[in-house]
MARSE-637225 format. One line per field, with one value per residue (C-alpha): residue in three letters; chain; x, y, z. Coordinates in Angstrom, 2 decimals, m for minus. Layout:
aa = Ala; ...
ch = A; ...
px = X; ...
py = Y; ...
pz = Z; ...
***
This chain:
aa = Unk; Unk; Unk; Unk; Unk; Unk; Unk; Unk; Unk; Unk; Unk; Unk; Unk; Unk; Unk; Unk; Unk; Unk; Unk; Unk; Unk; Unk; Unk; Unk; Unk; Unk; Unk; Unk; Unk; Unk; Unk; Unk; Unk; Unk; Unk; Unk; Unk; Unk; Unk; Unk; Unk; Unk; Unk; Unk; Unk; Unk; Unk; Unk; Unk; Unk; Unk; Unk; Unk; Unk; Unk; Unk; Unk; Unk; Unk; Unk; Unk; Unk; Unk; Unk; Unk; Unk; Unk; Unk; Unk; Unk; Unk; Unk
ch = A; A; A; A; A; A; A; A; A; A; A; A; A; A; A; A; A; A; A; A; A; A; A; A; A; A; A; A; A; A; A; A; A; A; A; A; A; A; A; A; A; A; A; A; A; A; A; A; A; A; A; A; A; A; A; A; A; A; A; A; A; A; A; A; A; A; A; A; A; A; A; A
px = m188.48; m188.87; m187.19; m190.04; m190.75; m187.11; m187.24; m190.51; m188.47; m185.61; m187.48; m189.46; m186.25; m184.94; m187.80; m187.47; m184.12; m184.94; m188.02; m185.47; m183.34; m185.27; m186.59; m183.18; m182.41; m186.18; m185.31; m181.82; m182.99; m185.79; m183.67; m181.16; m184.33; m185.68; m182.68; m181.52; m177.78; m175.12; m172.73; m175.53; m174.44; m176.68; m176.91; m176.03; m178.12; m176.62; m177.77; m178.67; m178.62; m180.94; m179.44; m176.58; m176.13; m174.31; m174.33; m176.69; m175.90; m175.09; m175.57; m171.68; m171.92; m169.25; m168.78; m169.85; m172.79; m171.94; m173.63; m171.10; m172.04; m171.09; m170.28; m171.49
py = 45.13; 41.70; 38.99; 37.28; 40.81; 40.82; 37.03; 38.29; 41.05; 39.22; 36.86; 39.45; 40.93; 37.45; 36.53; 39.87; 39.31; 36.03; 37.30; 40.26; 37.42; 34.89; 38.11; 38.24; 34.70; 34.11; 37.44; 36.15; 32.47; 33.40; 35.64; 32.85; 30.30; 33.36; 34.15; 31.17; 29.91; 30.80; 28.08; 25.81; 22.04; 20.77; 17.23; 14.55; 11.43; 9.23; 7.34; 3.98; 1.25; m1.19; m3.91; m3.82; m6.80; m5.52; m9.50; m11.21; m12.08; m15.66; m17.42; m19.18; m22.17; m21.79; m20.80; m17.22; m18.32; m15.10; m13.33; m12.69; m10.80; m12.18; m10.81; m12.57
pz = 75.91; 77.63; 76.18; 74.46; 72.66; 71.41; 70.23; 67.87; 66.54; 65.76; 64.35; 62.09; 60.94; 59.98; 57.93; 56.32; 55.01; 53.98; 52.00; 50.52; 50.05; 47.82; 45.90; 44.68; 43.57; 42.32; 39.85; 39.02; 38.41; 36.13; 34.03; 33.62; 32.76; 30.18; 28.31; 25.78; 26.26; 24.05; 25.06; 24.77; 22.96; 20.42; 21.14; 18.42; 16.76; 15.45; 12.38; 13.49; 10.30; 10.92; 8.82; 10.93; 13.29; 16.79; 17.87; 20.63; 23.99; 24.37; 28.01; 29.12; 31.18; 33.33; 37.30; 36.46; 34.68; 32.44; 29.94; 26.89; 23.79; 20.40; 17.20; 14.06
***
């Protein structure tokens, strides 16, 4: 075999195992997507009162020319 016939056939048998390869994680991906979670975490809400006043940011004039929020 010259050496550019060997560097196609190693080549071909890389490929290979990387197509034999991503067969395997595609399949075990899919059935991990497919199948629903049993650890899975509902996630909370929170009831949010709208009456409720959190406060309002209020400008500072000082050398930080800050932002500072303030509670009523």
């Amino acid at each position: 075999m010259s050496s550019h016939e060997e560097t196609h056939a190693e080549l071909e048998r890389i490929v290979d195992d990387l197509v034999q390869w991503l067969s395997i994680a595609e399949s075990g991906m899919t059935r991990l997507l497919e199948k629903p979670s049993e650890d899975r975490i509902e996630e909370e809400t929170e009831d949010i009162d709208s009456g409720t006043d959190i406060g309002e940011l209020e400008h500072v004039d000082d050398e930080k020319n800050a932002l500072v929020l303030v509670t009523h």
